[in-house]
N, C-alpha and C positions, 0 to 999 in steps of 0.2 A: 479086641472083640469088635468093634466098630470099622475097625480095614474088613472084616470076615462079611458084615453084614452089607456095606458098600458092595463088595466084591458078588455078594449073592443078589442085589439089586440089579445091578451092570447087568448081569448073568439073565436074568431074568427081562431087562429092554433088551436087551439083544435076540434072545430067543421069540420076543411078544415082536416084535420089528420086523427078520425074518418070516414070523406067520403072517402077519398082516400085509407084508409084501407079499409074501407068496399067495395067499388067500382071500385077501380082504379083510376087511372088520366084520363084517357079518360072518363071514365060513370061519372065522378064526379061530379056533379050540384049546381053550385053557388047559384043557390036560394035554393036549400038545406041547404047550408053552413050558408049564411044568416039567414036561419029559426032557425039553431041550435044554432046557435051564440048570437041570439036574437036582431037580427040588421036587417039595409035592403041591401040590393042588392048595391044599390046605395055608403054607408058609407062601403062598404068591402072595393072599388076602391081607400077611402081615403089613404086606409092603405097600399094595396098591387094594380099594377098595373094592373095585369092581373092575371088569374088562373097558368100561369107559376108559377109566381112572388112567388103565396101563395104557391105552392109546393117546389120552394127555398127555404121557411122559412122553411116550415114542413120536408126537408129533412136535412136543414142545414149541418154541419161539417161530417157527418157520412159517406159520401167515403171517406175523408179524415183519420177518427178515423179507419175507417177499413183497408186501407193502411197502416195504425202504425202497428196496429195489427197484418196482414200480416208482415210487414217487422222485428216486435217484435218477432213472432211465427219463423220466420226464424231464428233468431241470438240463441234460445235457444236449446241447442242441447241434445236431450234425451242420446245420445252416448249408452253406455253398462247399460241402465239400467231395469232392468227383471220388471214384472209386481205389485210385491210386492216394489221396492223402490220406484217405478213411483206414485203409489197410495198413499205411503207415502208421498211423498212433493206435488205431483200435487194441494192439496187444497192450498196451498200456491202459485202455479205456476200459475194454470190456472186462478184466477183473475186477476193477471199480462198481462197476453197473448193473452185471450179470456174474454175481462170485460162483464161477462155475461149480464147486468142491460144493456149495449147498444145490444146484441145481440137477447134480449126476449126484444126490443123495437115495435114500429108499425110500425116507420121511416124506420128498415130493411125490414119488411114484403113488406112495400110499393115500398123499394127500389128494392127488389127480384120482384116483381109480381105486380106492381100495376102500374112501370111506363110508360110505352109502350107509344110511338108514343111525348118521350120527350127526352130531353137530355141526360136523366139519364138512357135511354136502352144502349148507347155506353159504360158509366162509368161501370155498370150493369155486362156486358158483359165481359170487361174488368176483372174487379174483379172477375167472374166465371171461365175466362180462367184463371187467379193468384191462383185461388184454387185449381180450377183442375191440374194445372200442379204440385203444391205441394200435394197434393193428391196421383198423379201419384209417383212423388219423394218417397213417404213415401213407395207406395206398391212395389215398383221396375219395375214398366211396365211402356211403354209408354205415354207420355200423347197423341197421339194422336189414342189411342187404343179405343174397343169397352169394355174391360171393365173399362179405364179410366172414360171413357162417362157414362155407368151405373151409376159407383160411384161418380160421383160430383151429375147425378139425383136424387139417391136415397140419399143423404147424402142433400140437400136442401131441395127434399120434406121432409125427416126427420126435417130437421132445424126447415122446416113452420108448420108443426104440430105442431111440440113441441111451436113454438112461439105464434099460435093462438090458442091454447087448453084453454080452461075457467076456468086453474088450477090459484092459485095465483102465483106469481113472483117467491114465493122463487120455489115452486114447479115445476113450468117451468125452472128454472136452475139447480135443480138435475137433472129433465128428461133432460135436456141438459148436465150436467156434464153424467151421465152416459150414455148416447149416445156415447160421446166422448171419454170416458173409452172403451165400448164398440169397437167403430169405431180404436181405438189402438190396442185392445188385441184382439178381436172376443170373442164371446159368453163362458160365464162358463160353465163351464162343467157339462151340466146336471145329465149325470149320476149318482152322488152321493146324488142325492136327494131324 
């Protein structure tokens, strides 16, 4: 009985995940969720107390994994290295640094853009100003400059592209690994094509 009730839990983040990606937390609709889950309204409540509650689960650990992350990407120090040795180790680095598999997640999308009007727009926020100012770090401007500001927008909405594209996984983490190549070195030099 206990595999049965698991299974209808599962059944139920997965369907509240889905809404919330697709809708936000604010549009999100329990009897939706219900519907998808294949359950009623009523047996969501056993599990989770409120629509808070289920987006607790569905966000779970991942401010937390992304704090590592951030405080990991700090500790490792590119120093003197030109763009040819960077390319060389980076396959080896940036799964360390940047676990792609949590970054092309829906939990992040959700996290970036879906959670408004909850707990999770202060945590949100917080983690945008930790990037943006490492951001800023890396270009040498300020971070509280107008094109600090550009680039943390244009480097998120980049992020949610690439996260919600209907490429498969692995293909949404080269379009993310090369972003980030990119977002390092700036664009190849077309000219010799």
């Amino acid at each position: 009985m206990q595999t049965k009730k698991e299974e209808i839990r599962q059944e139920i983040l997965l369907a509240a995940e889905n809404e919330f990606y697709k809708r936000g937390y604010r549009d999100a609709s329990m009897r939706t969720i219900a519907r998808k889950a294949n359950t009623t309204l009523g047996n969501i409540y056993n599990y989770f107390e409120n629509k808070e509650a289920l987006l607790d689960a569905v966000i779970g650990d991942i401010p937390e994994k992304i704090n590592a992350m951030i405080e990991k990407h700090r500790e490792f120090s590119v120093g003197a290295l030109t763009k040819d040795n960077y390319l060389a180790i980076i396959g080896d680095i940036l799964p360390e640094v940047f676990p792609l598999d949590l970054l092309m997640s829906k939990g992040i999308v959700i996290l970036l853009e879906g959670c408004e009007g909850t707990k999770y727009t202060v945590q949100r926020d917080c983690l945008l100003r930790l990037f943006s100012q490492h951001l800023a770090e890396h270009l040498g401007i300020p971070y509280d400059s107008n094109l600090s500001a550009a680039m943390l927008t244009g480097t998120i909405a980049a992020f949610l592209s690439i996260a919600k594209s209907n490429k498969s996984l692995e293909e949404r983490k080269q379009d993310l690994y090369d972003y980030i190549v990119t977002l390092a070195f700036g664009l190849p030099d077309l000219t010799n094509s």
